[in-house]
C-alpha positions in Angstrom: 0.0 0.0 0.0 3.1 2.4 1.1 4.5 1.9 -2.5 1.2 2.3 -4.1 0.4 5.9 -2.7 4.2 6.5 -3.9 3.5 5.4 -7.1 0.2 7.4 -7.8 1.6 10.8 -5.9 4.7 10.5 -8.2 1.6 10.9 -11.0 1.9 7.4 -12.3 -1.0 4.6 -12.8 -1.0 2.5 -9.6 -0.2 -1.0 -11.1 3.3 0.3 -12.1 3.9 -0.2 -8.0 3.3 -4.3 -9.1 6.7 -4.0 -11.0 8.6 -3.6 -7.4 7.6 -7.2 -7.0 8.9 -8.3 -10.8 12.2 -6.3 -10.5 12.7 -7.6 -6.5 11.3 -11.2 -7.2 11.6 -12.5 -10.8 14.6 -10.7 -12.0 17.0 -11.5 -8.7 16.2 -15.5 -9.5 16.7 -14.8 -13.2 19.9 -13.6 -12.4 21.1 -16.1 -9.7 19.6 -18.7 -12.3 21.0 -17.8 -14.8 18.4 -17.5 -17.4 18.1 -14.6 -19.5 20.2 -12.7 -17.0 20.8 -9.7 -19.0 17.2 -9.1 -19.4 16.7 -9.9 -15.2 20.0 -7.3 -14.3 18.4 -4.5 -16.5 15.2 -4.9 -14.7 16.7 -4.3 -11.9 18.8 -1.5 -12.7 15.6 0.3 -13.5 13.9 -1.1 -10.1 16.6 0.7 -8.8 16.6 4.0 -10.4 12.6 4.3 -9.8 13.6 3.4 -6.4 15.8 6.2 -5.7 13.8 8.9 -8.0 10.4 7.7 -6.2 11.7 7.3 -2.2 15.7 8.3 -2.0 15.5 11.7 -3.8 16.3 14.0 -1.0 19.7 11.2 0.4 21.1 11.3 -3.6 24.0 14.0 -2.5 23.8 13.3 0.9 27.0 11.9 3.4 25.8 9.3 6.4 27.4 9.8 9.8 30.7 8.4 8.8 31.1 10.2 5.6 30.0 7.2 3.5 27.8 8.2 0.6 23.9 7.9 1.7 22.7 5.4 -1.0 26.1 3.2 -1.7 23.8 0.1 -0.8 21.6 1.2 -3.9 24.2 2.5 -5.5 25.8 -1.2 -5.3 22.9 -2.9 -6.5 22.3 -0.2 -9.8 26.0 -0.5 -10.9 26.2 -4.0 -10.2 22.9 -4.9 -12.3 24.0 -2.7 -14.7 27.7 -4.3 -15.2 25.4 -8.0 -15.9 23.6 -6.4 -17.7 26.8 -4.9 -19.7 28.8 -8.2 -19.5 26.2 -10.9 -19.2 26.1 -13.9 -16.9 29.4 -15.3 -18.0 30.1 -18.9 -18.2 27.7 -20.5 -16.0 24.3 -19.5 -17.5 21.2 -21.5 -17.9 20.8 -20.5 -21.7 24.1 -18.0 -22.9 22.3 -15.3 -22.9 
């Protein structure tokens, strides 16, 4: 419901919030699996760019308490899903793809 009313105060259609559960479900195990996991790290990279434009807006320049940036955990998980997505799943991959 939270992500809903984030959704549909950011202006867009409520069933766009039924993608969190697609980009933070499906396209992790795609990934892990293996299968198609160009198409599941891409997914995620844009899970995670919605993410911080819908809830992490206001931390994107900010410093934490020990001078860390405020987002490096979704930070870590953009760039990462973005480097598979890049590279591709490497040699142990359920279809080379």
């Amino acid at each position: 419901d939270g992500i809903a009313r984030m959704v549909t105060s950011a202006g867009l259609p409520d069933w766009v919030a039924y993608g969190v559960y697609v980009g933070e479900v499906v396209a992790p195990l795609m990934v892990i699996a293996g299968w198609f996991s160009r198409i599941g790290a891409a997914i995620i990279a844009a899970n995670m760019a919605f993410a911080v434009a819908l809830a992490h807006r206001a931390d994107l320049f900010q410093l934490n308490s020990t001078g860390g940036w405020e987002l490096e955990l979704q930070g870590m998980y953009f760039f990462t899903a973005v480097a598979i997505a890049c590279l591709g799943p490497g040699r142990y991959s359920a279809n080379r793809k």
